[in-house]
C-alpha positions, -999 to +999 in steps of 0.1 A: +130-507-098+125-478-124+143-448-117+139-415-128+158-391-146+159-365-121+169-337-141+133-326-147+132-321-109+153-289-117+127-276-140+110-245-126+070-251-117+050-241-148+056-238-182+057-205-199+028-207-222+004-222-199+012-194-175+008-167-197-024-182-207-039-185-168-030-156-165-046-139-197-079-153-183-076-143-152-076-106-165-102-111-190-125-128-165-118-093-141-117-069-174-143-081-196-143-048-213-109-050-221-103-084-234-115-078-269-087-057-276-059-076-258-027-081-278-015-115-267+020-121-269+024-159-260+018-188-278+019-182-311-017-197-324-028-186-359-059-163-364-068-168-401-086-193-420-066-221-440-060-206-476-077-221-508-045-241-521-040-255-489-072-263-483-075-284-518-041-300-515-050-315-482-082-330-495-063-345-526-044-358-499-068-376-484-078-389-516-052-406-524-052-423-488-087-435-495-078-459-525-057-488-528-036-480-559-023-443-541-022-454-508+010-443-488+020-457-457+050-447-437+071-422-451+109-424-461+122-421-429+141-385-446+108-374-458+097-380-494+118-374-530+090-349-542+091-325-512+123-326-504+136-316-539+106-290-539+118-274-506+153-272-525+143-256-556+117-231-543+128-225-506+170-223-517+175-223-552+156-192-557+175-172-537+203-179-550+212-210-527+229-240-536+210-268-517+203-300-521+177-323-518+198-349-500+210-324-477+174-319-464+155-339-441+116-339-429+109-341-395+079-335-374+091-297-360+118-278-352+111-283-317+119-316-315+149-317-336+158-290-308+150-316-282+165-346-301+198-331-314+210-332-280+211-372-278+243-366-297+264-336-283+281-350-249+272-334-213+305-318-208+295-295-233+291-260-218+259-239-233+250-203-241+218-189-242+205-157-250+184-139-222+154-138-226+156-172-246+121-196-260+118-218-235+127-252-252+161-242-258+167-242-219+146-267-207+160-296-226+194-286-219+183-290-182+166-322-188+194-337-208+214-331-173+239-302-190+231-280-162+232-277-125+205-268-105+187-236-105+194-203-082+163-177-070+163-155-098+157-191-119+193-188-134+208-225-140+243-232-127+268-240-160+245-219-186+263-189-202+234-161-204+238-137-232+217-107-219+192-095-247+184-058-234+170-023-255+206-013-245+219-041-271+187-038-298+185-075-282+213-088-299+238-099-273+275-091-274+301-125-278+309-142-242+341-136-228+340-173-216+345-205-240+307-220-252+308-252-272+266-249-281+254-218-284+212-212-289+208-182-318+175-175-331+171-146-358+145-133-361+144-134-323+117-155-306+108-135-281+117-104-291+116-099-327+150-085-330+168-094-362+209-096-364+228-084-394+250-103-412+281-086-400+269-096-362+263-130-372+298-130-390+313-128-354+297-156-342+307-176-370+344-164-366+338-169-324+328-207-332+360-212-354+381-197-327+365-218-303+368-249-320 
């Protein structure tokens, strides 16, 4: 017999997105009138058309993939020489950034390198997030079994919360208790608050002192 991993039974019933978008329609169903001019702070879909370079690149893509002599089938497995050295040169090097191309690496999102990274880092470890936090960052802790189970105000047992509050300008203060993996995301997803460098200095210094 399969069994499960029983972790996801922690997870609280719904996701965010899909709630905020049930309930979105539900008030443009009951507001019609108002809809049109709702801001919608979920999901973060796009609302412009594809630009001209983009649009031309991709169908020079597909080019290529329609004849034999520039056919590509799987990808290096880091992501290919040409974009990864591009990425170093315009994304680092002009800013004044030494980066490599062999330190990059081409994956299909930053959501599930999120997810993935975890495979490696042990369950003892003990994890900080920041309050409110995107969702993933929680939710595959809790799935990867690094937390207990979850109290009535949806809190899970073993997470350090780093409150995010107007009080703060949403940039929480360092933990008084030891974290080994701590979630920082800046410019802030949700709230769009950004941390200076001499805030993010004291993480960096908290993480050596910690180690």
């Amino acid at each position: 017999m399969a069994y499960i991993n029983e972790h996801f039974l922690k997870l609280q019933a719904g996701y965010l997105f899909p709630e905020i978008g049930r309930r979105v329609n539900e008030f443009s169903q009951a507001n019609p009138d108002k809809a049109e001019n709702l801001i919608r702070c979920g999901i973060g879909d796009v609302t412009e058309a594809l630009p001209t370079a983009v649009i031309e690149a991709l169908h020079a893509a597909v080019d290529e993939m329609g004849s034999r002599e520039t056919f590509r089938g799987y990808a290096p497995e880091l992501g290919y020489d040409f974009l990864r050295e591009a990425i170093a040169e315009h994304d680092y090097a002009k800013r004044g950034m030494d980066i490599g191309s062999d330190e990059i690496f081409v994956s299909d999102g930053a959501k599930c390198d999120t997810a993935n990274i975890l495979d490696i880092l042990g369950s003892q470890n003990r994890i900080a997030i920041t309050d409110p936090v995107y969702p993933v960052y929680l939710d595959t802790n809790v799935m990867a079994g690094h937390t207990g189970p979850a109290d009535d105000d949806g809190q899970f047992e073993g997470i350090i919360y780093l409150p995010c509050t107007a009080e703060n300008n949403f940039v929480p203060a360092i933990p008084e208790q030891k974290a080994d993996l701590i979630y920082l995301c800046y410019p802030n997803n949700p709230t769009g608050a950004t941390a200076t460098r001499d805030q993010l200095a004291a993480w960096v210094d908290y993480a050596k002192s910690n180690n």
